[in-house]
Structure formats: structure tokens, C-alpha cells
C-alpha positions in Angstrom: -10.4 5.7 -65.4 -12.6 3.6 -63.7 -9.9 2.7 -61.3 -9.5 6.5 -60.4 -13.1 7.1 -59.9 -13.8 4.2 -57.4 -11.0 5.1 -55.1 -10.6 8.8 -55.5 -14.4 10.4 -56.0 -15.8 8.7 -52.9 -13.5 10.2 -51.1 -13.9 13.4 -52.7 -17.6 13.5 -51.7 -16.9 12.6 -48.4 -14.0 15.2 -47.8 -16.4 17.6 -49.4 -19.2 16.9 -46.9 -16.8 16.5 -43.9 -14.9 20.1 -44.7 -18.8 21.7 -45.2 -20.2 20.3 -42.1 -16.6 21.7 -39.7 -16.9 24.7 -40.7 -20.5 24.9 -40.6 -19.8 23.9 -37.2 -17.4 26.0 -36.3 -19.4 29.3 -37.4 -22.0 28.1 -35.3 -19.8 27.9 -32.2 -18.2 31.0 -32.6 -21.4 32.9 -32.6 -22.3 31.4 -29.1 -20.9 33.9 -26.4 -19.0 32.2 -23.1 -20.8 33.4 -20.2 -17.5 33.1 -18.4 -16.2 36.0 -21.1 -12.7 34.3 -21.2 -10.8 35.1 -24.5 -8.9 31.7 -26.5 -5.8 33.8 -25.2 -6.8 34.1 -22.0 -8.0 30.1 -21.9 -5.0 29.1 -23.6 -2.8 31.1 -20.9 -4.8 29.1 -18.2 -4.2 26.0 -19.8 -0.7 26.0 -20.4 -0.4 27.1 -16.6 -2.8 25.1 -14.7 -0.5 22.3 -16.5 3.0 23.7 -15.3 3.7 25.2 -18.3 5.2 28.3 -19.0 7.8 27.9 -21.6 5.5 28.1 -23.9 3.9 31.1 -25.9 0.9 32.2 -26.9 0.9 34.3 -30.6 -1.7 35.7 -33.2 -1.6 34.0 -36.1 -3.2 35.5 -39.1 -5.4 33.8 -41.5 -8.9 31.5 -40.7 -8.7 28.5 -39.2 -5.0 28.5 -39.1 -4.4 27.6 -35.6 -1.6 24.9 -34.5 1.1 24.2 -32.0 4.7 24.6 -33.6 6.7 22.2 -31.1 10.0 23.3 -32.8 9.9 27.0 -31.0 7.2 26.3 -28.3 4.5 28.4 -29.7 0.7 28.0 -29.5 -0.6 30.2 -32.7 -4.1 30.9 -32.8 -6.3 32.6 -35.8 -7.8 36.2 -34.8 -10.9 34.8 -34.2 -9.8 32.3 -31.6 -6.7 34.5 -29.9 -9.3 37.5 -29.5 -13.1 35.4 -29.6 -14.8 34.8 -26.6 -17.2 32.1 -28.1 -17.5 28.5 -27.7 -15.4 27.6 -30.8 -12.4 30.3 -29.5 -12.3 27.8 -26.5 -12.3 25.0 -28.1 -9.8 25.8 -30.3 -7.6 27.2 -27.8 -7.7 24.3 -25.4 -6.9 21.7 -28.1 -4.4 23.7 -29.4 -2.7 23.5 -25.6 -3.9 19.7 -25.7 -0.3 19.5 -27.9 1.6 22.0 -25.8 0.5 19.3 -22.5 1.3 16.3 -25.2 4.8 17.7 -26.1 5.8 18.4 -22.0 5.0 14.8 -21.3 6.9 13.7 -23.8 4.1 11.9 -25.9 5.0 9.5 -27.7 3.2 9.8 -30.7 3.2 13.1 -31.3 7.2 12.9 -30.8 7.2 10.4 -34.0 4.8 12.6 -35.9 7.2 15.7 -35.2 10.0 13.4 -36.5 8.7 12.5 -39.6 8.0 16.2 -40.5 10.7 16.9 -42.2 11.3 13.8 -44.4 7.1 14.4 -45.1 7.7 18.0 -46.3 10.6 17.2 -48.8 8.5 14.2 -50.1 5.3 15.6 -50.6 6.8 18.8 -52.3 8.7 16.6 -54.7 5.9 13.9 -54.8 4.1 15.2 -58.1 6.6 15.6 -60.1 8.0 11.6 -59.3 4.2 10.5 -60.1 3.8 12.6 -63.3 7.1 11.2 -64.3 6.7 7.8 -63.1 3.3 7.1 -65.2 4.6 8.9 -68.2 7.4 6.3 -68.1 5.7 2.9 -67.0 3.5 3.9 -69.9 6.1 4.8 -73.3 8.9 2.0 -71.4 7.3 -0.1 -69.1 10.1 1.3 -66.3 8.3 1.0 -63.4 11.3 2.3 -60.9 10.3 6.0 -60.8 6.4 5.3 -60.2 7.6 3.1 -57.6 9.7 5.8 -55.7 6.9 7.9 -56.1 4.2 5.0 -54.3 7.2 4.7 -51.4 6.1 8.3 -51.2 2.8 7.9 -50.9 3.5 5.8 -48.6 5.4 7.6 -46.1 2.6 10.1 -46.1 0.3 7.5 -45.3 1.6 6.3 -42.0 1.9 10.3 -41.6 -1.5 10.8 -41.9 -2.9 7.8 -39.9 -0.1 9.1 -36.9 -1.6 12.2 -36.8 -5.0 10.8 -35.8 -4.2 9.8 -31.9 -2.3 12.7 -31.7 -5.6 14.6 -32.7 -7.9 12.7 -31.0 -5.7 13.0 -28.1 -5.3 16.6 -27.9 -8.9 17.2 -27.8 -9.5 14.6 -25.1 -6.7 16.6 -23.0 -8.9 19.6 -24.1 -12.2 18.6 -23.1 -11.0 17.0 -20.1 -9.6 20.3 -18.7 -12.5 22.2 -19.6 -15.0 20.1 -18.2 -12.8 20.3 -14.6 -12.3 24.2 -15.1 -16.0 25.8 -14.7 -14.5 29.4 -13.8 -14.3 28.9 -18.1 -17.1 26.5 -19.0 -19.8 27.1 -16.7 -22.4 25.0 -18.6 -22.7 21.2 -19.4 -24.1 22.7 -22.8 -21.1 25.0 -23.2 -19.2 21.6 -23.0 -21.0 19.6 -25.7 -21.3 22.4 -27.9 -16.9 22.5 -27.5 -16.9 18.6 -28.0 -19.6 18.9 -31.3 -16.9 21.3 -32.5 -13.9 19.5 -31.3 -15.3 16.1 -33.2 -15.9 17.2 -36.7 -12.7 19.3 -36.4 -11.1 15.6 -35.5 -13.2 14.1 -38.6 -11.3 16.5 -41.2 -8.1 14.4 -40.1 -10.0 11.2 -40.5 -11.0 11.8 -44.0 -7.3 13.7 -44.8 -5.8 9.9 -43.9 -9.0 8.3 -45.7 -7.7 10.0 -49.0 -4.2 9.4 -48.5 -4.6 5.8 -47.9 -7.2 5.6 -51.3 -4.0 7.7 -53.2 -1.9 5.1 -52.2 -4.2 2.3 -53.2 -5.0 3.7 -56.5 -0.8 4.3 -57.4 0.2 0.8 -56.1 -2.6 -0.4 -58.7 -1.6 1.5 -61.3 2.2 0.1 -60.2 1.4 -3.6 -59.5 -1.4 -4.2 -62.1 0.8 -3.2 -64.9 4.0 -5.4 -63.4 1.5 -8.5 -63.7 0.7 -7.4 -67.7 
């Protein structure tokens, strides 16, 4: 027990904290008005464009905060509130959602291994669970330490996921803010532009504390594993 609570309440708290403060952000942002008046579907569209791209589509996805770029059928999807806002945040959000439309037509490299390793991720972290339930319940009546060590392989697997999704994060939103910052028919204040990098940040944070916890999972597992192997 104390094992568990100095690797997985920290993290809590900070994930908490994190989570609170991006979307405290984030409602802030979307309150403030462009004074260009440019829609995220209309800033995504010039995105894409002003990058040579136009294989890719622009959809309404329903739901908060559920915007992302699907590589696998070319779609950016962006929530209501960013496909139709005309706030700070919509533009934000809509430019770094482009950032990994420009990241997949150059061929970048890292978000080509994180698309790879989707699959294998999804399978494993649906089954993942189960294979830890299991494994303790067995280390613990039969010492068998085999299935709680598949399940630590699992963890991980999602590890390395989690810490490759951070450059291709922090690198969408550089490609976002970049382009903003050189397009002023959008963003016509330096304020616009810090207010779209304040959001663009904590956003980037959530993934930050997302590989945090992983990495403390993993660690707390692989203790449960290797400390009882050395009893």
C-alpha cells in the first residue's frame, strides 16, 4: 500500500491539477473573440492549403474537447466549438490539429512510429486489466510470476507510447504557432498569439502528465513483479 501511494497519488494530484488548469485555460480562450473573425474550419482549411495540402478533410466531430487528426482516412475532426468558434482557443486548436496533417505529408518520423504502434497499443491496453488482475491474484496464492509479467511487458509498450507521443505533440503545436504567427490575415495581435501558445502549452502539459502516470504504472507493477522474485 505504501508502494501504491508513493508512485500513483502524486501523480494523481498532479494529473488532477494539470487537467483543471487546461481546461480552465481553454474556457478562457474560447471566450476571447478573433478580431480576424476566422472560424477553426475556416483556419484549418487555410492551413492545410497554405501547406499544399488538399487531400485532406476537414469534419465536425461531436463531443468537447474531442478534436484529433485520424492519419488512417486523412481527416482533421474538430469539436463544435472549435469547427464553428471564432475564438482564440477555436484557432489554436485548429492549427495544431493541422500541425499533424503538415507532420503526416512530410513524412514525420515520429508520428509515423506512433501511428504504427496504434494498433498493437489498442489490443494491449484493452486486455491489459484483466492480465494485471490476473497476474497479482496468481503471484500472490502461487508465486507464478509469468502472467504479471506479460502484463508489466504491457505496461511497457504503452510507456514508450506515451513518451512518443510527446514530440509529436510538442511538435504539432510548434508547426501551429509557427504558421500563425507568419499568417496575420488570422492572428492579427502578438496577444492573440500568446494567448494561442498559453493554450497550446497546458494542452501539451496533459500529454506530459498522461506519460508521467504511465511511466509511475509501470514502476509500481515491475515492483510488485521484481520485489516479490527477490522474496
Amino acid at each position: 500500500m505504501a508502494t501504491y501511494l508513493f508512485f500513483i497519488i502524486p501523480m494523481l494530484i498532479l494529473s488532477i491539477f494539470v487537467q483543471w488548469k487546461f481546461r480552465h485555460k481553454f474556457a478562457r480562450y474560447a471566450e476571447m473573440q478573433l478580431n480576424s473573425g476566422f472560424s477553426g474550419h475556416e483556419i484549418a482549411e487555410k492551413m492545410l492549403h497554405d501547406n499544399g495540402i488538399y487531400d485532406v478533410r476537414v469534419m465536425n466531430a461531436d463531443g468537447q474537447l474531442t478534436d484529433h487528426y485520424n492519419p488512417a482516412d486523412k481527416t482533421v475532426n474538430l469539436s463544435t466549438d472549435v469547427y464553428y468558434g471564432r475564438s482564440v482557443a477555436a484557432a489554436a486548436v485548429a492549427a495544431h490539429e493541422c500541425g499533424h496533417a503538415v507532420q503526416h505529408a512530410k513524412s514525420y518520423y515520429w508520428l509515423q512510429f506512433r501511428t504504427n504502434m496504434v494498433p498493437v497499443v489498442s489490443i494491449s491496453s484493452n486486455l491489459l486489466q484483466w492480465v494485471l488482475i490476473i497476474g497479482i491474484l496468481l503471484i500472490g496464492f502461487t508465486g507464478n510470476p509469468f502472467v504479471l509479467g506479460m502484463g508489466v511487458a504491457g505496461l511497457v509498450l504503452i510507456t514508450i507510447f506515451s513518451f512518443i507521443t510527446l514530440p509529436v505533440e510538442f511538435d504539432a503545436s510548434k508547426r501551429a504557432l509557427i504558421w500563425l504567427k507568419n499568417n496575420q490575415v488570422v492572428m492579427h495581435s502578438y496577444e492573440e498569439n500568446a494567448q494561442a501558445k498559453d493554450a497550446l502549452w497546458w494542452a501539451a502539459m496533459t500529454y506530459v502528465v498522461a506519460a508521467l502516470g504511465a511511466l509511475s504504472n509501470l514502476l509500481y507493477y515491475a515492483s510488485m513483479l521484481f520485489g516479490r522474485n527477490k522474496n
